[in-house]
C-alpha positions as CSV (number, residue, x, y, z in Angstrom):
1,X,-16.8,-7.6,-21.6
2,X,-14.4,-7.9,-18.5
3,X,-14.7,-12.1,-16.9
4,X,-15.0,-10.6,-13.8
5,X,-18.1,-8.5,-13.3
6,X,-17.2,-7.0,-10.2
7,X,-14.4,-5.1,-12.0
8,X,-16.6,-3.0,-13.8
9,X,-14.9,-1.4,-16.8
10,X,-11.9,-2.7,-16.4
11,X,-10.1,-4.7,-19.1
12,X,-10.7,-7.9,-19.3
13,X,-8.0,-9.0,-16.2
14,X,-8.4,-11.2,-12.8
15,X,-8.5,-9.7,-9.2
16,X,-5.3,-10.3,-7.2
17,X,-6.3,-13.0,-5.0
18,X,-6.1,-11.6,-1.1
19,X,-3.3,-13.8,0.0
20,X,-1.2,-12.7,-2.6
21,X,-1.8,-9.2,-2.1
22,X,-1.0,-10.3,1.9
23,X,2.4,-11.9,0.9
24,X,3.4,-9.1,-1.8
25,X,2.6,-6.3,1.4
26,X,4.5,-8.7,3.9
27,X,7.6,-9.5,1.8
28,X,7.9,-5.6,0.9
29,X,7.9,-5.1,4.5
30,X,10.8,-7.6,4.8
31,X,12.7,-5.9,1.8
32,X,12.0,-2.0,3.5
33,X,12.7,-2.7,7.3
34,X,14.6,-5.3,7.6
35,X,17.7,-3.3,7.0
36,X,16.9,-0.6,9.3
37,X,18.9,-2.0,12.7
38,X,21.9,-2.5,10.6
39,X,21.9,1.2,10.4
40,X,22.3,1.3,14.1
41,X,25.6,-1.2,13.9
42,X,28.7,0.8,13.6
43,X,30.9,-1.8,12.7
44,X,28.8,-3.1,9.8
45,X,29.6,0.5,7.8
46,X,26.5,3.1,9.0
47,X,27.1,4.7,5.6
48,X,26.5,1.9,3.6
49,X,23.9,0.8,5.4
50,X,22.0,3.6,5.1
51,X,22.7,4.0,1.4
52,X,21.7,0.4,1.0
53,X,18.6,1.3,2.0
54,X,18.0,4.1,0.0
55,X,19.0,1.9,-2.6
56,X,16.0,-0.6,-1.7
57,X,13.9,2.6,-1.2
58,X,14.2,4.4,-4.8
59,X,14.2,1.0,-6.1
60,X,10.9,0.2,-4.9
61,X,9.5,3.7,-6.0
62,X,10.9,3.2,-9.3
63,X,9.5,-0.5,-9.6
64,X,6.2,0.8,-8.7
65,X,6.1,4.3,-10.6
66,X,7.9,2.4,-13.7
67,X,5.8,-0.6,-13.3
68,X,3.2,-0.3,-11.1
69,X,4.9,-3.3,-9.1
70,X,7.0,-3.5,-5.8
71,X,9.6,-6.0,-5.5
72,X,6.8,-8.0,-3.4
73,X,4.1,-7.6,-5.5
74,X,6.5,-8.2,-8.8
75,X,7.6,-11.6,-6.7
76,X,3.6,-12.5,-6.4
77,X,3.1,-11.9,-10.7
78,X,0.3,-8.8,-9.5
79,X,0.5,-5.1,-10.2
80,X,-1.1,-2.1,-9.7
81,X,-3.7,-0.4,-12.6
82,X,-6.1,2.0,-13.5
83,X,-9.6,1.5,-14.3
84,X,-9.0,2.2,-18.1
85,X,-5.9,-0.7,-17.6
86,X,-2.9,1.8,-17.5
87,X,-0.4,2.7,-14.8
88,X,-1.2,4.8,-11.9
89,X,0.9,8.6,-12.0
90,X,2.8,8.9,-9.6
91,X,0.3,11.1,-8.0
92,X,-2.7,8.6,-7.6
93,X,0.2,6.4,-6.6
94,X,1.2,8.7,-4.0
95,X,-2.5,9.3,-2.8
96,X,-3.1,5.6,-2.8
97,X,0.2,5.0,-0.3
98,X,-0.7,7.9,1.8
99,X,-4.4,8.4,2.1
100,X,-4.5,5.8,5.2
101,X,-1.5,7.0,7.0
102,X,-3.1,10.5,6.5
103,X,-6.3,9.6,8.0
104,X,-4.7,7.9,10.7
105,X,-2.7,10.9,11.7
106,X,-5.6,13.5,11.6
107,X,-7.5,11.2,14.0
108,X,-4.5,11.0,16.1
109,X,-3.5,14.6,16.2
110,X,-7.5,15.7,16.7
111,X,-7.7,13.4,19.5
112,X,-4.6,13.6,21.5
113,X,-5.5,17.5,21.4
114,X,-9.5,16.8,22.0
115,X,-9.7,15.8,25.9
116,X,-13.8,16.1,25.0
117,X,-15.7,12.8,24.5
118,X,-15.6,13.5,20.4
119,X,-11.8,13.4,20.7
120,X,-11.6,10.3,22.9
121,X,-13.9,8.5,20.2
122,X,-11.4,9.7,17.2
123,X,-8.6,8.1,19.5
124,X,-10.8,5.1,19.6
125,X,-11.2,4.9,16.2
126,X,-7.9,5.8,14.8
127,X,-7.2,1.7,15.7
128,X,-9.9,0.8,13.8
129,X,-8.3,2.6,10.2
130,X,-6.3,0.6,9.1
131,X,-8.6,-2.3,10.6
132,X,-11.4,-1.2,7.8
133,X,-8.7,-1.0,5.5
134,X,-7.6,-4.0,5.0
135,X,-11.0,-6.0,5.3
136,X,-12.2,-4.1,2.3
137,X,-10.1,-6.9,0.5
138,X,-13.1,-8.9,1.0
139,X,-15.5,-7.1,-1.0
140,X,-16.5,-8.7,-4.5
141,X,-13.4,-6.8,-6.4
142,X,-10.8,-7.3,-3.6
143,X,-9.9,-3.9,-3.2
144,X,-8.7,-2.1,-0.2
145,X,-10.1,1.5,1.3
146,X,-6.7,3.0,-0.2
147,X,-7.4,1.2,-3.7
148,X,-11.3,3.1,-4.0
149,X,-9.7,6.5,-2.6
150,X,-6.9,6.3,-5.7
151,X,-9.3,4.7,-8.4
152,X,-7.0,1.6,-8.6
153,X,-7.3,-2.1,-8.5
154,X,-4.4,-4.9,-8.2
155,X,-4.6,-7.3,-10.6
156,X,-2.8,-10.5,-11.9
157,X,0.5,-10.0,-14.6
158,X,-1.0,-11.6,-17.7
């Protein structure tokens, strides 16, 4: 019987609490872009620049298809899991990065092509996405939109 109720069947494990889901999300965004201008800074090497931050990249794809951790989430001692307690694929993984972005970019293509009153409201609404998103980390299970769409929950390691 899981110690957490709101978790359902999952294994007997504790929700990630919100701010360190916030934190592991803000200090991937630190690892990711924070590189980025030095690819617009000749003198610093373009080149390795930019392969630096592949580097990052495919390192934070490997982290989180190997583990089911970024190097912000591995930082916060969370990761990523099923229902049943095992790793995502790396298609649910996919589906649970993209399904936001996705849905944000529908709205946006639908209404910057819609100058009716539906495609004004989808315009509207598109800032509202990832708005809904993230306050779904205040449910009882603390999981996000993306985290119901992919069948996953983040969880504390051990």
């Amino acid at each position: 019987m899981p110690s957490n109720p709101f978790l359902g069947d999952v294994p007997d494990v504790e929700a990630a609490k919100r701010w360190s889901r916030f934190l592991a999300r803000l200090i991937d965004g630190l690892v990711v872009f924070a590189p980025i201008p030095l690819l617009f800074f000749p003198c610093l090497g373009s080149i390795a620049a930019l392969l630096g931050w592949l580097a990052i990249l495919i390192g934070q794809v490997w982290l989180l298809v190997a583990r089911g951790q970024t190097i912000g989430k591995k930082a916060m001692g969370i990761y990523i899991m099923r229902a049943d307690g095992g790793l995502p694929n790396p298609g649910w993984l996919l589906v649970r990065e993209l399904s936001i972005p996705m849905a944000v970019g529908i709205l946006r293509y639908t209404g910057q092509h819609d100058p009716s009153p539906v495609g004004q409201a989808l315009q509207f609404l598109l800032g509202f996405v990832w708005l809904i998103d993230s306050l779904f980390i205040f449910s009882p299970t603390r999981r996000c939109l993306h985290d119901y769409v992919a069948g996953t929950h983040v969880v504390k390691v051990g």
